[in-house]
C-alpha positions in Angstrom: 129.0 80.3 107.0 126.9 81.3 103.7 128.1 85.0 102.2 124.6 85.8 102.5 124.1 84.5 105.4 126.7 87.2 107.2 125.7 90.1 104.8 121.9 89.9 106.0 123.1 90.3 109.8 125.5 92.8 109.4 124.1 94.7 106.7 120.2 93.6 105.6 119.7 96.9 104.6 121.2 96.0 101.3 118.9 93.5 100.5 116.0 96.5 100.5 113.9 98.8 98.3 115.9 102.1 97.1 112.5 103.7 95.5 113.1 106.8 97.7 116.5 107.5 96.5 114.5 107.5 92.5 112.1 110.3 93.9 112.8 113.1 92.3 110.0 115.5 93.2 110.2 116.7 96.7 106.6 117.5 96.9 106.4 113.8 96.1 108.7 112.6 99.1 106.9 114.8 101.0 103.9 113.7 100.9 105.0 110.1 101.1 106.7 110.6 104.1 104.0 112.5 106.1 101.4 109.1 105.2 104.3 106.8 107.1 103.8 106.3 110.8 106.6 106.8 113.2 108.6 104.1 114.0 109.0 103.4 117.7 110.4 100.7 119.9 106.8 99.8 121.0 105.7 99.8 116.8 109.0 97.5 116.5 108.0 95.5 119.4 104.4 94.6 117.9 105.8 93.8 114.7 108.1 91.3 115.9 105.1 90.0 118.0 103.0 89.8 114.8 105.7 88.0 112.4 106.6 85.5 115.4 102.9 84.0 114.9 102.2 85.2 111.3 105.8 84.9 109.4 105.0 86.6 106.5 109.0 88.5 107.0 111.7 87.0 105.5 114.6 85.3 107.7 116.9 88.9 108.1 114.2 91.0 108.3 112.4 89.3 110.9 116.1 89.1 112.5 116.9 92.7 112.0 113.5 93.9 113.6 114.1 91.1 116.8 117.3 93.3 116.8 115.7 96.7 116.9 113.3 95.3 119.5 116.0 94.0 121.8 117.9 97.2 121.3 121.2 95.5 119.9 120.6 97.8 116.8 120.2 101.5 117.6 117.0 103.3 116.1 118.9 105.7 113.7 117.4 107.4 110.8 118.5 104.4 108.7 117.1 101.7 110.7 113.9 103.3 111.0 113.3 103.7 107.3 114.9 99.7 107.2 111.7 99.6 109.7 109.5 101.4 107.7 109.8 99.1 104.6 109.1 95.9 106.9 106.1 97.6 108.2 104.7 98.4 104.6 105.4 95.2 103.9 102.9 93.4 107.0 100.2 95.5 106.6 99.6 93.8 103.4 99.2 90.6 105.2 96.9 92.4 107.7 99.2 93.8 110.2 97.2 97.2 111.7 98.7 98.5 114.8 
């Protein structure tokens, strides 16, 4: 089995986006974060249903989010933001929820 292959199921989190961690103004994180929708099973649920006819995810993130959906990953803090990002990243290919 590929490296990559096993780091994107166990850890595909590493394979995202760490703009929030650069953010130094908190007014700025703020305000980003009250603009982001919260993530729920159902939100999870459509997505996967989206990307399964659309594919615009890549391979682990469309595998993480199956995961979330399915509940085999809990829906911590960290996941949720994992979810977040893959959400931003559909609507630009039309996703609306």
């Amino acid at each position: 089995e590929n490296i990559l292959d096993m780091i994107s199921d166990k850890a595909p989190e590493l394979f995202y986006d760490m703009d929030e961690y650069f953010i130094n103004d908190e007014k700025e994180l703020e305000q980003k974060k009250k603009n982001e929708p919260e993530i729920t099973l159902d939100l999870v649920k459509k997505i996967v249903q989206w990307d399964k006819r659309n594919k615009r995810l890549l391979p682990y993130e469309y595998k993480f989010m199956e995961a979330l959906a399915e509940g085999k990953k809990d829906m911590t803090d960290k996941n949720k933001y994992i979810a977040g990002l893959n959400l931003k990243k559909i609507k630009k290919f039309g996703f609306e929820k």
